[in-house]
Backbone bond lengths (Angstrom), bond angles and torsions (degrees), N, CA, C in turn:
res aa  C-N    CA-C-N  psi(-1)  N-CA   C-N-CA  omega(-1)  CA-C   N-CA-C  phi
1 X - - - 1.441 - - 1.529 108.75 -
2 X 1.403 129.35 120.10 1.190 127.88 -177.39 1.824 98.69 -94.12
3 X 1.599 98.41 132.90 1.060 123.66 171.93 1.915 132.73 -72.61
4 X 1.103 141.84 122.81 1.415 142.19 150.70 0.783 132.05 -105.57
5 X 1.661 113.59 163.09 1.594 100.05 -149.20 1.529 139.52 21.13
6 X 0.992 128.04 75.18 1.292 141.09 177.86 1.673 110.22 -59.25
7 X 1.166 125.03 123.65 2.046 107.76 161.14 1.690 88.37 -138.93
8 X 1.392 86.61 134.66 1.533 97.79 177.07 1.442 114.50 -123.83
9 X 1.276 121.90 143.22 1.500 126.19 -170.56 1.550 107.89 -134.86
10 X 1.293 117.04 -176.23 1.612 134.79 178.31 1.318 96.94 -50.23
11 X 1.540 116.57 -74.52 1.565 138.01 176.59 1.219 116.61 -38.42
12 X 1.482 123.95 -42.87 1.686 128.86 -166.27 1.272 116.09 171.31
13 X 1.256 106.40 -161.73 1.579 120.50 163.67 1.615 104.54 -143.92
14 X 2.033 75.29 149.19 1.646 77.65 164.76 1.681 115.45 -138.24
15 X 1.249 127.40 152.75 1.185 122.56 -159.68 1.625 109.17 -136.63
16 X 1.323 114.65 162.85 1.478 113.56 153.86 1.783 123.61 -94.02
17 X 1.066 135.30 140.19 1.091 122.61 159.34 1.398 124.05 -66.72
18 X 1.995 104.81 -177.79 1.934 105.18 161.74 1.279 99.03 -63.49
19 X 1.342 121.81 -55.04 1.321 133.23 -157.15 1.684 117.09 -66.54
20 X 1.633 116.84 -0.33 1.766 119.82 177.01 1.369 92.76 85.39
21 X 1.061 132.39 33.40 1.840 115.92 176.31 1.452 93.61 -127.12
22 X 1.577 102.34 127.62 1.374 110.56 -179.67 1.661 106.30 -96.98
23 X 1.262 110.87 134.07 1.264 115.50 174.56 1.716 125.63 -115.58
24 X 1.056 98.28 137.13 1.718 118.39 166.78 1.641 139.53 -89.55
25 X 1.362 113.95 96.77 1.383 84.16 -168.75 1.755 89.81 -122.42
26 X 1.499 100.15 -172.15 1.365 109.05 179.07 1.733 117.01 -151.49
27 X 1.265 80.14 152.70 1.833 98.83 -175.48 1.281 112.71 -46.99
28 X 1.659 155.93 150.57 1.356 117.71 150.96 1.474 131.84 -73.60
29 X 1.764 120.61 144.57 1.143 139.70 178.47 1.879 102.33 95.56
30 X 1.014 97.06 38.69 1.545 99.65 -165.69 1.913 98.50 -89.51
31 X 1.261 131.44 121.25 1.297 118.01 165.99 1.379 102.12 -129.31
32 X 1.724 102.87 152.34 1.280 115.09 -113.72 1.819 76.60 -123.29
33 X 1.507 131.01 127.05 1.748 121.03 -155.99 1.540 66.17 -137.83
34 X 1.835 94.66 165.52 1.409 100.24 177.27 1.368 126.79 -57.46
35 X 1.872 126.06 -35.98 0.969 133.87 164.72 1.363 110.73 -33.08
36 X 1.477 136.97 -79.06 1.203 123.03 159.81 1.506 143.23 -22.69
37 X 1.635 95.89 -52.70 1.534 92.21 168.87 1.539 125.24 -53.34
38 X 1.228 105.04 -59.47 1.569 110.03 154.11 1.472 124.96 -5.37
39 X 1.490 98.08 -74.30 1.569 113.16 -161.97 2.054 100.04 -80.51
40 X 0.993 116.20 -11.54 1.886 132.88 153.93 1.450 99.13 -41.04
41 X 1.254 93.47 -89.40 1.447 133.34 -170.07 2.171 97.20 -35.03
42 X 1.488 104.04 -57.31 1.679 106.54 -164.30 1.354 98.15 -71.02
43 X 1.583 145.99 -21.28 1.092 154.38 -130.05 1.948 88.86 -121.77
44 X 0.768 104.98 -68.76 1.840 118.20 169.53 1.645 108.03 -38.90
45 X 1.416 104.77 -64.00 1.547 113.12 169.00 1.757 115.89 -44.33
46 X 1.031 109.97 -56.00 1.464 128.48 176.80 1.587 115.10 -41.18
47 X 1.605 98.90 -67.35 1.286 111.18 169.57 1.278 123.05 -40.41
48 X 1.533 118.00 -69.42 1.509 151.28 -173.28 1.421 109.36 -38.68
49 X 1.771 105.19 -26.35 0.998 104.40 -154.32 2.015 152.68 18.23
50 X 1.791 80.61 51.74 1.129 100.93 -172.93 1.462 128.05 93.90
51 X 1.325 108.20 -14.83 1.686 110.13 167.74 1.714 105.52 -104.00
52 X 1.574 100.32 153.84 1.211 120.69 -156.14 1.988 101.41 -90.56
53 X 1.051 107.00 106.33 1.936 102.38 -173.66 1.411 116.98 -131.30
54 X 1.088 103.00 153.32 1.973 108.16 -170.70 1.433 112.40 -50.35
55 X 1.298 133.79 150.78 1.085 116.36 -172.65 2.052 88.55 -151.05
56 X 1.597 89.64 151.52 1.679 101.50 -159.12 2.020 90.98 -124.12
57 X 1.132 99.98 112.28 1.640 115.87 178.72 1.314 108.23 -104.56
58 X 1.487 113.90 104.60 1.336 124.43 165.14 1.404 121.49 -74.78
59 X 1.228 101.24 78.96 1.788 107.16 177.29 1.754 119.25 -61.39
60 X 1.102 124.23 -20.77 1.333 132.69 -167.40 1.718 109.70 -59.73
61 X 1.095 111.84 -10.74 1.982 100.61 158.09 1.497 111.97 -122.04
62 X 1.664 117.06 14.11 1.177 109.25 175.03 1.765 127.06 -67.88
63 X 1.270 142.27 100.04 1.753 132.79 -150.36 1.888 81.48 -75.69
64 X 1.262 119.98 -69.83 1.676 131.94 -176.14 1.338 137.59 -100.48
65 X 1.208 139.38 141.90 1.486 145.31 175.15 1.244 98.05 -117.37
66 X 1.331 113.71 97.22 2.172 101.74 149.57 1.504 108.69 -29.33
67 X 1.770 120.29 139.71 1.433 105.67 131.09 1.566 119.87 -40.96
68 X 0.617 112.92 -70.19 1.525 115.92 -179.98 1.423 127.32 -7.22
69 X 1.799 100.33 -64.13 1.208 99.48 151.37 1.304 146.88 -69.56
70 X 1.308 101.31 -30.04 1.602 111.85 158.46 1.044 136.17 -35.31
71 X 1.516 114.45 -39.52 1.029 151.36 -170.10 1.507 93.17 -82.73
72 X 1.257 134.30 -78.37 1.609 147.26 179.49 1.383 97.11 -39.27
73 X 1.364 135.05 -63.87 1.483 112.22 -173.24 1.339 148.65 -53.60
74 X 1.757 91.94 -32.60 1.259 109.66 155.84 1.654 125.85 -84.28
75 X 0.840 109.41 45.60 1.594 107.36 -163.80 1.574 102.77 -136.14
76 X 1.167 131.19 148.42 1.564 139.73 -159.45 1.564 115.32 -62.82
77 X 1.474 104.19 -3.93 1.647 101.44 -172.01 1.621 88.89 -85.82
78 X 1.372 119.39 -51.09 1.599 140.19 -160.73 1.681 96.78 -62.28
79 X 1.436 117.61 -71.99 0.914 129.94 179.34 1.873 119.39 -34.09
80 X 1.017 110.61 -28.93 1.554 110.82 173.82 1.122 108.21 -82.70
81 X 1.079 151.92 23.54 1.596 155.81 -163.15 1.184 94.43 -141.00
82 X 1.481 123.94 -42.19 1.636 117.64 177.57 1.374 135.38 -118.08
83 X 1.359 131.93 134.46 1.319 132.25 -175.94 1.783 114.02 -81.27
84 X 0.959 86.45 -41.34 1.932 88.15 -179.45 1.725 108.40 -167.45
85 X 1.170 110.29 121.24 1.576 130.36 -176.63 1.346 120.43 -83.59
86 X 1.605 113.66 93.49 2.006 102.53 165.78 1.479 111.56 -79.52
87 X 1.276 104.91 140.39 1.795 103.61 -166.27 1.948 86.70 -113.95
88 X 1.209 111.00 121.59 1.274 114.36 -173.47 1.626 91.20 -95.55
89 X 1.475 120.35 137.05 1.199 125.31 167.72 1.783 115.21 -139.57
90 X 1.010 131.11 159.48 1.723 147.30 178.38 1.213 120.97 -144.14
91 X 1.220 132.62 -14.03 1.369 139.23 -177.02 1.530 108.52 -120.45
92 X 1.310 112.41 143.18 1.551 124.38 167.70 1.574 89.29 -43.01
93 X 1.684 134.01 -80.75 1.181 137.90 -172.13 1.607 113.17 -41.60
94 X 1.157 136.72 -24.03 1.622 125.06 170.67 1.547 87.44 -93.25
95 X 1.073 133.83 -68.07 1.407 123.34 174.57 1.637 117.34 -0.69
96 X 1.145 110.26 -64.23 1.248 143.32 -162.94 1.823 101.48 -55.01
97 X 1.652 95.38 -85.87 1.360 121.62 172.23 1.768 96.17 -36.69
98 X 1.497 120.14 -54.39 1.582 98.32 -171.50 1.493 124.96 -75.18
99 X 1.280 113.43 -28.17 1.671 115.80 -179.28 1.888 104.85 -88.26
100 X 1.324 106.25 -5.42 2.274 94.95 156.51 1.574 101.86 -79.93
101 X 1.533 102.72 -26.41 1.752 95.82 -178.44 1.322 121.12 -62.35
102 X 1.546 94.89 -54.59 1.442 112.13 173.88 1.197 131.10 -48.25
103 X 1.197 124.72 -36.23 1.697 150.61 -169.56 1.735 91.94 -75.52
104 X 1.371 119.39 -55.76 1.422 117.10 -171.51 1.039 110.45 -83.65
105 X 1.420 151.17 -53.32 1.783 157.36 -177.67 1.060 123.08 -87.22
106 X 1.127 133.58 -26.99 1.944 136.87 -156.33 1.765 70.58 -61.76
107 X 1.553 116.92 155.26 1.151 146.60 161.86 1.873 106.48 -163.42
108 X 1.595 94.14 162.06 1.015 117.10 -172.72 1.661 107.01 -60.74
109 X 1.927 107.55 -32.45 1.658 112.54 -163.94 1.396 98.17 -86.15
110 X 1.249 112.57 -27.91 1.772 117.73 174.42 1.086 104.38 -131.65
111 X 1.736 119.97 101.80 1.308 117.48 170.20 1.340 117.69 -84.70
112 X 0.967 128.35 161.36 1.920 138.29 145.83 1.708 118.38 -152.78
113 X 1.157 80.19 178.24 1.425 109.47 -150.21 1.545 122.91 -138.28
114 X 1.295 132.86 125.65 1.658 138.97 -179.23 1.529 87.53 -77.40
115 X 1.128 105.43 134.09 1.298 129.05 125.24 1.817 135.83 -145.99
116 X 1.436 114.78 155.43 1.131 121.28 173.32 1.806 116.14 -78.67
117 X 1.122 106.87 -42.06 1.760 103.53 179.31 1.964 99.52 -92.51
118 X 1.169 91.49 135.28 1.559 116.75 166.26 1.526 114.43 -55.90
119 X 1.373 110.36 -54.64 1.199 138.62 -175.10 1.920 95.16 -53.77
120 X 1.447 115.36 -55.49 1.610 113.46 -160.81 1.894 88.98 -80.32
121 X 0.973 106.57 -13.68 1.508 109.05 -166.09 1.504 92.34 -78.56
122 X 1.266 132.10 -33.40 1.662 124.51 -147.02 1.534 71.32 -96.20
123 X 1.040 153.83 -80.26 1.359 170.54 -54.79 1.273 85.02 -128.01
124 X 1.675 130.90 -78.86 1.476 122.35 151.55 1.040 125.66 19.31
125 X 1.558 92.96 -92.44 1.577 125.89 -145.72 1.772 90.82 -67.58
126 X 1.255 130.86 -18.08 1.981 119.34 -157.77 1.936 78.65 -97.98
127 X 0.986 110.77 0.94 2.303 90.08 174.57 1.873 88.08 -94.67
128 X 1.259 114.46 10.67 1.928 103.43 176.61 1.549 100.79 -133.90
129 X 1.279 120.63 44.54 1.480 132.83 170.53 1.659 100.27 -95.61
């Protein structure tokens, strides 16, 4: 998969794809406080350059999520940066972290979705390009 715009940090990287799917990944033991979410969120914006595109969150080395942030992703600042969210998970613990997300934000204007394969996740996410 060839990468664009690349920004890489302590926490992770995040990138655009060929295909318009911005991706998230993370370091392991990485937990994720609003400060971070934030700086997600400005980095996505940046990229996007202002258009709104699917975006694929590799939760599988995340250990924590603030509410806080939880709270921030789903929330109208975050949400304009993204069209529809695959939440990649492997562990009971990302499991976890994605269905409190899910339970509070999934909407019809920003959907997402659990999944375990990346692959069914990208596959998704290109019918919200």
């Amino acid at each position: 998969m060839i990468a664009h715009e690349v920004e890489t940090r302590p926490w992770g990287k995040v990138w655009l794809d060929q295909d318009g799917i911005s991706h998230v990944d993370f370091v392991a033991g990485t937990h994720q406080t609003l400060a971070l979410a934030k700086e997600e969120i400005e980095i996505l914006a940046v990229i996007h350059k202002g258009q709104r595109r699917p975006l694929l969150v590799d939760l599988r080395n995340v250990r924590a999520t603030d509410f806080d942030a939880r709270k921030y992703f789903g929330g109208p600042e975050a949400k304009r940066v993204w069209r529809a969210a695959a939440l990649v998970t492997a562990t009971p613990l990302s499991n976890a972290i994605a269905n409190l997300w899910l339970a509070a934000h999934n909407s019809r204007e920003n959907p997402a979705k659990l999944f375990t394969s990346e692959a069914e996740a990208i596959t998704w996410l290109k019918g919200f390009r």
